[in-house]
DOTORKOL-544030 format. One record per residue (C-alpha): chain; residue in three letters; x, z, y. Coordinates in steps of 0.5 Angstrom, whole numbers. Each point is the difference from the previous one (the first is absolute). Layout:
R:A:ALA:X:Z:Y
...
//
This chain:
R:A:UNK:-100:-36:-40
R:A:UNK:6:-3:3
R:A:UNK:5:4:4
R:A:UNK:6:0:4
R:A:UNK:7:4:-2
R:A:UNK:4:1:4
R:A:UNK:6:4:2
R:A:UNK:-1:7:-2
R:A:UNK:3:6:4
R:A:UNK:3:5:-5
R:A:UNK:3:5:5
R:A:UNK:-1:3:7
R:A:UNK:7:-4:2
R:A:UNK:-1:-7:-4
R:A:UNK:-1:-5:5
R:A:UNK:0:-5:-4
R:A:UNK:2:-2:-8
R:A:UNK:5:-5:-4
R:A:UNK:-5:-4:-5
R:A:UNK:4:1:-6
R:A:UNK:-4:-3:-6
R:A:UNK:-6:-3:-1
R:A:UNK:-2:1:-6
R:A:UNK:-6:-5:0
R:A:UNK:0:-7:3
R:A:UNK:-5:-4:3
R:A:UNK:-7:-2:-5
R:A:UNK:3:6:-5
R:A:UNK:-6:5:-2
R:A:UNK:1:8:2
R:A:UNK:-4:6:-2
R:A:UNK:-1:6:4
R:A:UNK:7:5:-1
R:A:UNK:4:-6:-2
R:A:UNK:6:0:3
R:A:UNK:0:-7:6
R:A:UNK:6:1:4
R:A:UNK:6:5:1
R:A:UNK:3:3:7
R:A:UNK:6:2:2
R:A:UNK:-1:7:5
R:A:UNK:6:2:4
R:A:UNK:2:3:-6
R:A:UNK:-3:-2:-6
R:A:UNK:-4:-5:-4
R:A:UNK:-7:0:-1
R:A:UNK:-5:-3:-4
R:A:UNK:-7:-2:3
R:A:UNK:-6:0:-5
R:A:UNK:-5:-4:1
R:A:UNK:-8:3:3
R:A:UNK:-4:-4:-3
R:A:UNK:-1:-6:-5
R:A:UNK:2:-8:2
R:A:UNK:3:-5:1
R:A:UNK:7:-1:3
R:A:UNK:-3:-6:5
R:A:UNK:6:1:6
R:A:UNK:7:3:0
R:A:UNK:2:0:8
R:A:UNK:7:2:-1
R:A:UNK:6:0:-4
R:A:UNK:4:4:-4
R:A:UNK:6:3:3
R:A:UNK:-5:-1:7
R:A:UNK:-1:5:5
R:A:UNK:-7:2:4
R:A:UNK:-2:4:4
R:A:UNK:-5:6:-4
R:A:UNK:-7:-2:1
R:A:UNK:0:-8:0
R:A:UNK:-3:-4:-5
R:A:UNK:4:-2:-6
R:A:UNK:-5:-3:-6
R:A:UNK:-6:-1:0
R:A:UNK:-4:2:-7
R:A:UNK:-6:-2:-2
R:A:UNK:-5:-5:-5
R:A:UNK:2:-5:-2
R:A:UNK:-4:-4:2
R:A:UNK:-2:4:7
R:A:UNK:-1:-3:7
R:A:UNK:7:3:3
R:A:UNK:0:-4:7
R:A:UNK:-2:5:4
R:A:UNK:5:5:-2
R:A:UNK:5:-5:0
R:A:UNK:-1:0:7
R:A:UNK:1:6:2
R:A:UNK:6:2:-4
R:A:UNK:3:-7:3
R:A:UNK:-2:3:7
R:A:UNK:3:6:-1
R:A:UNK:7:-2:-3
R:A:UNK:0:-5:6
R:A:UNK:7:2:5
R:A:UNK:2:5:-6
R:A:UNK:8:-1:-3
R:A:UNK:-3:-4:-6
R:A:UNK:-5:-5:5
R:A:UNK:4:-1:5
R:A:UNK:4:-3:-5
R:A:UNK:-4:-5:-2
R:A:UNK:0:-7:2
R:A:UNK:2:-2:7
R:A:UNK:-1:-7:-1
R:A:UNK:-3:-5:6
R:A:UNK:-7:0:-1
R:A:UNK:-4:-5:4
R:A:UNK:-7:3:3
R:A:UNK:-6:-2:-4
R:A:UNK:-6:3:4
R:A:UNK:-2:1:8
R:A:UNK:-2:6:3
R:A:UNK:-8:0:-2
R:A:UNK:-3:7:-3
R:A:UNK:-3:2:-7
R:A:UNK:1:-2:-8
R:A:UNK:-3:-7:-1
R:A:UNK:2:-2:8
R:A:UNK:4:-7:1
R:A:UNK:6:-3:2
R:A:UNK:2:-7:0
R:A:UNK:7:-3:-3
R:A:UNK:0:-6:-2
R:A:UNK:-2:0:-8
R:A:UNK:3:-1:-6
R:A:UNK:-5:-5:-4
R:A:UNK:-3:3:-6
R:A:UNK:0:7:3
R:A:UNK:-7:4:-2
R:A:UNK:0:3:7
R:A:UNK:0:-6:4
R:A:UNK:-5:-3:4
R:A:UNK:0:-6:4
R:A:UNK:7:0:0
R:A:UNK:2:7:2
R:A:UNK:2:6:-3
R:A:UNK:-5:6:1
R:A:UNK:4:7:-1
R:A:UNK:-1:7:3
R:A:UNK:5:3:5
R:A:UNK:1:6:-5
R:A:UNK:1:-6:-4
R:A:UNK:5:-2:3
R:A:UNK:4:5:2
R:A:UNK:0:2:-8
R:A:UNK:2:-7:-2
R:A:UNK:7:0:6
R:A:UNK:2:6:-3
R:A:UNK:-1:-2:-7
R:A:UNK:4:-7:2
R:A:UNK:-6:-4:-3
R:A:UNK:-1:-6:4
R:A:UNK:-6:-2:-1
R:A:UNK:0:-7:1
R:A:UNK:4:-1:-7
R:A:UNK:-4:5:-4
R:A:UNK:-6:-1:-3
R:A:UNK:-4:6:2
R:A:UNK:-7:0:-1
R:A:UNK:-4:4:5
R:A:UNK:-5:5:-2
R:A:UNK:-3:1:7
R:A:UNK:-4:-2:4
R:A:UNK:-2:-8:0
R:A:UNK:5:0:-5
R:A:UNK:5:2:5
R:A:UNK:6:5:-3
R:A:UNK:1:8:1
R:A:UNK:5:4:-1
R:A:UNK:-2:3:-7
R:A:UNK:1:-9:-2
R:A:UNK:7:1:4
R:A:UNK:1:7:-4
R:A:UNK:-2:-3:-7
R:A:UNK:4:-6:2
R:A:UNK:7:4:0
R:A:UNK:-2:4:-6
R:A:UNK:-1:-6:-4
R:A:UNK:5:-6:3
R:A:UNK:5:2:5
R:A:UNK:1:8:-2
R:A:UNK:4:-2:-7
R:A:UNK:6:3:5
R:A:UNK:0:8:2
R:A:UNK:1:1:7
R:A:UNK:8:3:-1
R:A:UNK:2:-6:-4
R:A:UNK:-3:-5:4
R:A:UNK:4:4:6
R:A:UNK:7:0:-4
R:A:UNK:-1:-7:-2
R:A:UNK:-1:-2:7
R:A:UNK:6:3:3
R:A:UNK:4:-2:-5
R:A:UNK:-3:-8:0
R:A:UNK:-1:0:-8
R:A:UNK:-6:-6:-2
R:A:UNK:-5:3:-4
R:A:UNK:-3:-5:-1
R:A:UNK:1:-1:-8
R:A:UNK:2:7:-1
R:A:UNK:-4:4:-5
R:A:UNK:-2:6:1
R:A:UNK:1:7:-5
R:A:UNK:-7:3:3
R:A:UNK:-7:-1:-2
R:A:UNK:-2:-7:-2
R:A:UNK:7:-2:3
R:A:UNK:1:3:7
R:A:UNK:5:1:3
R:A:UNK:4:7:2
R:A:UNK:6:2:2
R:A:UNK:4:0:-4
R:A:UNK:-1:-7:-3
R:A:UNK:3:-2:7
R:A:UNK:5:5:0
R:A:UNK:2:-4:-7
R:A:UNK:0:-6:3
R:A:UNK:5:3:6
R:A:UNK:5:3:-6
R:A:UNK:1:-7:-4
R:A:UNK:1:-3:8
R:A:UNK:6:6:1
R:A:UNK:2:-2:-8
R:A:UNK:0:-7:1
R:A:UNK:4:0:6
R:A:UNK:6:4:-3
R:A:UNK:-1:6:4
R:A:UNK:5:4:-4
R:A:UNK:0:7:5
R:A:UNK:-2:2:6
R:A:UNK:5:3:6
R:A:UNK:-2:6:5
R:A:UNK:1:-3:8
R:A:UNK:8:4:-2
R:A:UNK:1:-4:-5
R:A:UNK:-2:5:-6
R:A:UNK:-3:-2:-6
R:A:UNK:-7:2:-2
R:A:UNK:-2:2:-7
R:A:UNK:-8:1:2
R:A:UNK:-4:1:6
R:A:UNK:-7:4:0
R:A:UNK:-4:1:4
R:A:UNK:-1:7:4
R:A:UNK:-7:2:-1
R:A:UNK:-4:3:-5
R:A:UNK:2:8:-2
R:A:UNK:7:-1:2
R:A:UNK:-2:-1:7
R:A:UNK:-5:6:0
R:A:UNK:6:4:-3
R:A:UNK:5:-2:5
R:A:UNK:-6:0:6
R:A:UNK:-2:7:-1
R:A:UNK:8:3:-2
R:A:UNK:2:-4:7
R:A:UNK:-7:4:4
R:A:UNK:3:6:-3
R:A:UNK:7:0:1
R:A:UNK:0:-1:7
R:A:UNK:-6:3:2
R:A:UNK:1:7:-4
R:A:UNK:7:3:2
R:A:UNK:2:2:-8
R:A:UNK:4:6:0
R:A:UNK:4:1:-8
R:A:UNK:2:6:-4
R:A:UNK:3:1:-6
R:A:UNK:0:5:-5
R:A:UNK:5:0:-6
R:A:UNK:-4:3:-6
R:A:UNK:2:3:-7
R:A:UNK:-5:-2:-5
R:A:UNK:4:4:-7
R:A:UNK:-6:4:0
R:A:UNK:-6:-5:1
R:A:UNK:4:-4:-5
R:A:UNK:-1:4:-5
R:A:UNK:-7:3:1
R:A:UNK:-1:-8:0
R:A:UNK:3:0:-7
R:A:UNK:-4:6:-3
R:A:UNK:-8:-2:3
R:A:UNK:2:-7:-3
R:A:UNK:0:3:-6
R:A:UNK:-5:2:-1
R:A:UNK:-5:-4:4
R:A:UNK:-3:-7:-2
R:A:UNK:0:-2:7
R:A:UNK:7:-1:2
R:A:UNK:2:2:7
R:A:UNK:6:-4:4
R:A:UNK:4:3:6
R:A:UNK:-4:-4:5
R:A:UNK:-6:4:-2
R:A:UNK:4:7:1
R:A:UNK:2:-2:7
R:A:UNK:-7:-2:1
R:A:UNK:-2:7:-1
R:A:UNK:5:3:4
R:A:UNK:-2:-4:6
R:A:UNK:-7:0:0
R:A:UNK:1:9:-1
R:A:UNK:6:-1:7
R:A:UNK:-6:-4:3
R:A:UNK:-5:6:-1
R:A:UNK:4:5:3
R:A:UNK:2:-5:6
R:A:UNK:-6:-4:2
R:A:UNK:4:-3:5
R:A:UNK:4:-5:-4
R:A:UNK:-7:-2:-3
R:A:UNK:-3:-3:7
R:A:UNK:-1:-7:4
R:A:UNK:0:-1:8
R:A:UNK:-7:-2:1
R:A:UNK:-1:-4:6
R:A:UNK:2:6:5
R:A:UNK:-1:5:-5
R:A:UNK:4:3:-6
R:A:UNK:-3:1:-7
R:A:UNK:1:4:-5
R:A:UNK:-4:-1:-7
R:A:UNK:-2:6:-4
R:A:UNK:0:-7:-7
R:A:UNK:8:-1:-2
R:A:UNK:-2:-7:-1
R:A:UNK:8:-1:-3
R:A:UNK:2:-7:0
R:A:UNK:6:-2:-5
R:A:UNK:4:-7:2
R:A:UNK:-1:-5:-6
R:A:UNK:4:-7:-1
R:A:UNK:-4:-5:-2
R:A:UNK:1:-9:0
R:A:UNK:-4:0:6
R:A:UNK:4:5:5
R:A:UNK:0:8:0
R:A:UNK:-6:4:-1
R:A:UNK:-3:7:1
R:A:UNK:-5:2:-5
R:A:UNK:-2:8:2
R:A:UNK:-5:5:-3
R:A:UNK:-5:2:3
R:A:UNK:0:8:1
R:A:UNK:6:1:-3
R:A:UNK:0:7:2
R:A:UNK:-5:1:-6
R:A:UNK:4:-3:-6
R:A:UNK:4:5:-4
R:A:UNK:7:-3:-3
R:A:UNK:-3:-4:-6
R:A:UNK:-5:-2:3
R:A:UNK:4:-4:6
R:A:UNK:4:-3:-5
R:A:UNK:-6:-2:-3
R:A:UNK:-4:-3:6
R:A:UNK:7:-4:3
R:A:UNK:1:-4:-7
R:A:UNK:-5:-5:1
R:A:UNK:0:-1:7
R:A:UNK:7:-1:-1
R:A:UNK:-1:-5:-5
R:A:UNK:-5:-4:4
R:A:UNK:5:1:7
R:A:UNK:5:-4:-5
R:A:UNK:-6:-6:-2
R:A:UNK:-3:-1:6
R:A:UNK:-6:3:-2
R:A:UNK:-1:6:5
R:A:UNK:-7:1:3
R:A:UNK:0:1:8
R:A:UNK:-2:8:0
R:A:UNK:6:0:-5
R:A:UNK:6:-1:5
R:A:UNK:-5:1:5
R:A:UNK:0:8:4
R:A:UNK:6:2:-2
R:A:UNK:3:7:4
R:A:UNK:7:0:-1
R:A:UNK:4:-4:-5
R:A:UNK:6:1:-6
R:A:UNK:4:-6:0
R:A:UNK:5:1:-6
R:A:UNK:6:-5:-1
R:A:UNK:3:5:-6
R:A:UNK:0:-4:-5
R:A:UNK:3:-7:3
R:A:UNK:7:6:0
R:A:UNK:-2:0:8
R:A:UNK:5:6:2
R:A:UNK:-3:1:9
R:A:UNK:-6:-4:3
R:A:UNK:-3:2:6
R:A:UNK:-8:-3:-1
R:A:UNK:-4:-3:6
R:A:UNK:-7:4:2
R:A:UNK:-5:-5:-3
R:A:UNK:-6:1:6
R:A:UNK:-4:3:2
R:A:UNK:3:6:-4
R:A:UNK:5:4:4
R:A:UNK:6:1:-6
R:A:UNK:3:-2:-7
R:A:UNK:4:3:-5
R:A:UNK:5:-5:-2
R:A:UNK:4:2:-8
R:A:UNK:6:-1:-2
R:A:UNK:3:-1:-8
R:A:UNK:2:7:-3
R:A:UNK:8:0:-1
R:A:UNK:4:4:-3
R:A:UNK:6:3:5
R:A:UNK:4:6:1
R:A:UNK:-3:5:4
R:A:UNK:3:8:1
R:A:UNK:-5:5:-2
R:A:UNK:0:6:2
R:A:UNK:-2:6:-6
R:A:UNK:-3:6:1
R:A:UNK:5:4:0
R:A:UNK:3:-4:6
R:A:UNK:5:-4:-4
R:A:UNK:0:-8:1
R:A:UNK:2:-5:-5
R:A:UNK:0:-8:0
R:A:UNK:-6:-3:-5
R:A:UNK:-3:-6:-1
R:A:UNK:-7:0:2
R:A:UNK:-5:-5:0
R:A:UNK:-2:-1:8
R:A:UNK:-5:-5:3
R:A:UNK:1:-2:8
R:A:UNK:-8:1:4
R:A:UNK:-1:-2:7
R:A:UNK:-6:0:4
R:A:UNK:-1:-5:6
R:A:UNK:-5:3:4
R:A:UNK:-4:-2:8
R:A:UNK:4:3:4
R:A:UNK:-7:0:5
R:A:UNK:-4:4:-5
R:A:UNK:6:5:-4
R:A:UNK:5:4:3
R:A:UNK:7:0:-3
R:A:UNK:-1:8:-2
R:A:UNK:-6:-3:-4
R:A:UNK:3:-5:-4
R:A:UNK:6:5:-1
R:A:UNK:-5:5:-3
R:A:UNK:-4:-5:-4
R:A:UNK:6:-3:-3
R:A:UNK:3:8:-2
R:A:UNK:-7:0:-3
R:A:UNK:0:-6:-5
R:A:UNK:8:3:-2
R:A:UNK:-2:7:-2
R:A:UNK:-6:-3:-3
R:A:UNK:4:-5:-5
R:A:UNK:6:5:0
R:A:UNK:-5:6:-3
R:A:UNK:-5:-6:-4
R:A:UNK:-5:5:-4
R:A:UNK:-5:1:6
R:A:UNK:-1:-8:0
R:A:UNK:-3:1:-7
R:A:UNK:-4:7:1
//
């Protein structure tokens, strides 16, 4: 039985989805579990499967299109399955969203007066051949009609034959009419091309049975621009541009969530300088002797959530007007992926021993970097690690990823040279290798003293590692 896909929602703050890949076209066959079209989420990319068997009958969008979640962008069903009347719905429901709207605003002349009912008539002069004329006239219902002007059909060139009754056309004519003949555009190629005045009228089309999509007429206005000799393209002060993109996307999540946060949250940093000599070494001998490799990130994710147990305000939320604190240590660590900064975090991390975080962050950071990261994956974090070491970073301060109410920011680990003071009182200059930690925290949720505390917590954790593997 034919359904309608449409626009899933993959997360309580997913409004609306970036259509990346379809990985079927039009008249292509799909079994249930198959992959049929790929979603970029605010923060990773997601493959659809398919619910049942069928047929691709309708693609409504694009790719690289963004809808709203919950409408309507295929239609998959039998091959040979009457779809009109899901047709219908799906074109009422996209009418006067971002996509629909886009599509044809050309004149279209009135085809049906004001009389009610499928099968009801109106007069226009005919177009002699036409199987839905009588006597002259042209009998086509109002809801017929209103489809018709918002399809561009004028009904006086076409040959529509009318199903209705005496012979007259209804909507589902209209709707079988466009499917066939005049919707071998989508509605955003149909869109562009009028904006930008492009003929397409002898342009073969890259979709199914030669449709023409978005990116044929984008082709068309590239060659145009090449033609022309438009060698390089100059900011208003006279700058030249090497590439402009859009700011949509993950990149204007981030930037959205990262500006709420900044200047809703009032951020308080402290910084802690940190020896890790002993953590090294203690590193060194677990992974000699361990099969599953631990890095420095995955000590310091340990020292954190054990500062956490003892300080659960630092892992609390400003709900609405109230403050929450969570017994799960939901920790986040920042990852850097092709489509922007993202946090994967493990669930109850709390209840992880050493190797067993290790062993829980590896394929979540391998999914971050591939864009492969389920919802409930970065999704419900409580508090977030955000490590630069490794790109040399010596001091950073991190801004709070919301609705969380702090972030421990990490620097690399440098040797310098420090005074040590011996237990016999005397000091000496070594080199040791140091690491600079900073915490941002809310200000409306944690108090200096707190952070301070916390701050000394994770330093003597680190400084004196053999508790984080106990």
């Amino acid at each position: 039985m034919a359904e309608i896909i449409i626009m899933p929602k993959l997360g309580f703050n997913m409004n609306e989805g970036k259509l990346v890949k379809w990985y079927k076209r039009e008249g292509d066959n799909v079994v249930k579990g198959e992959n049929l079209f790929s979603v970029e989420t605010d923060k990773t990319n997601m493959d659809i499967a398919a619910t049942d068997d069928g047929t691709v009958r309708k693609l409504f969008i694009d790719e690289g299109d963004t809808l709203s979640v919950t409408l309507p962008i295929a239609i998959v069903g039998g091959e040979n399955e009457d779809i009109s009347d899901l047709l219908v719905q799906a074109e009422e429901k996209l009418r006067g969203t971002k996509v629909q709207a886009a599509a044809n605003s050309s004149n279209k002349k009135s085809v049906a007066d004001s009389n009610d009912g499928i099968g009801g008539s109106s007069q226009q002069q005919s177009m002699p051949g036409s199987t839905s004329e009588r006597n002259g006239m042209i009998f086509i219902s109002p809801r017929a009609k209103k489809a018709a002007e918002e399809r561009g059909i004028n009904i006086q060139e076409s040959d529509i034959a009318g199903t209705g009754f005496g012979g007259g056309i209804c909507e589902k004519d209209i709707v079988e009419y466009a499917s066939m003949h005049k919707d071998r555009i989508t509605p955003v190629a149909r869109a562009i091309s009028e904006a930008e005045g492009i003929n397409i009228s002898g342009l073969a089309g890259s979709g199914a049975n030669g449709k023409i999509m978005k990116k044929d007429v984008c082709n068309v206005m590239r060659n145009d621009e090449n033609r022309s000799g438009a060698a390089e393209q100059y900011s208003p002060d006279g700058k030249a541009i090497l590439e402009e993109a859009a700011y949509d996307g993950v990149r204007r999540v981030i930037g959205e969530h990262m500006a709420e946060s900044k200047f809703t949250a009032p951020h308080l940093y402290f910084t802690q300088e940190i020896d890790m000599s002993e953590l090294l070494k203690l590193r060194k001998q677990i992974n000699a002797v361990q099969e599953k490799k631990t890095s420095v990130t995955d000590y310091i994710a340990r020292a954190t959530i054990l500062a956490l147990e003892k300080y659960p305000d630092m892992n609390s939320s400003l709900v609405g007007e109230k403050i929450v604190k969570y017994k799960s240590i939901n920790l986040g660590i920042a990852v850097a992926s092709n489509s922007g900064l993202i946090v994967p975090n493990v669930k109850d991390a709390q209840k992880l021993s050493l190797i067993e975080l290790a062993e829980a962050y590896s394929p979540l950071f391998e999914k971050a970097r591939e864009g492969k990261l389920a919802p409930d994956e970065y999704s419900g974090g409580t508090f977030t690690l955000s490590n630069l070491g490794m790109f040399g970073i010596i001091n950073f301060t991190a801004i709070i990823n919301p609705p969380e109410s702090a972030i421990l920011s990490v620097s690399a680990t440098k040797d310098r040279a420090v005074v040590v003071e011996h237990e016999d009182g005397e000091k000496s200059v070594e080199i040791r290798p140091l690491i600079n930690m900073t915490v941002s925290v809310d200000h409306r949720v944690i108090d200096g003293l707190m952070a301070a505390q916390f701050m000394m917590e994770i330093k003597n954790l680190l400084e004196k590692p053999l508790s984080l593997v106990i």
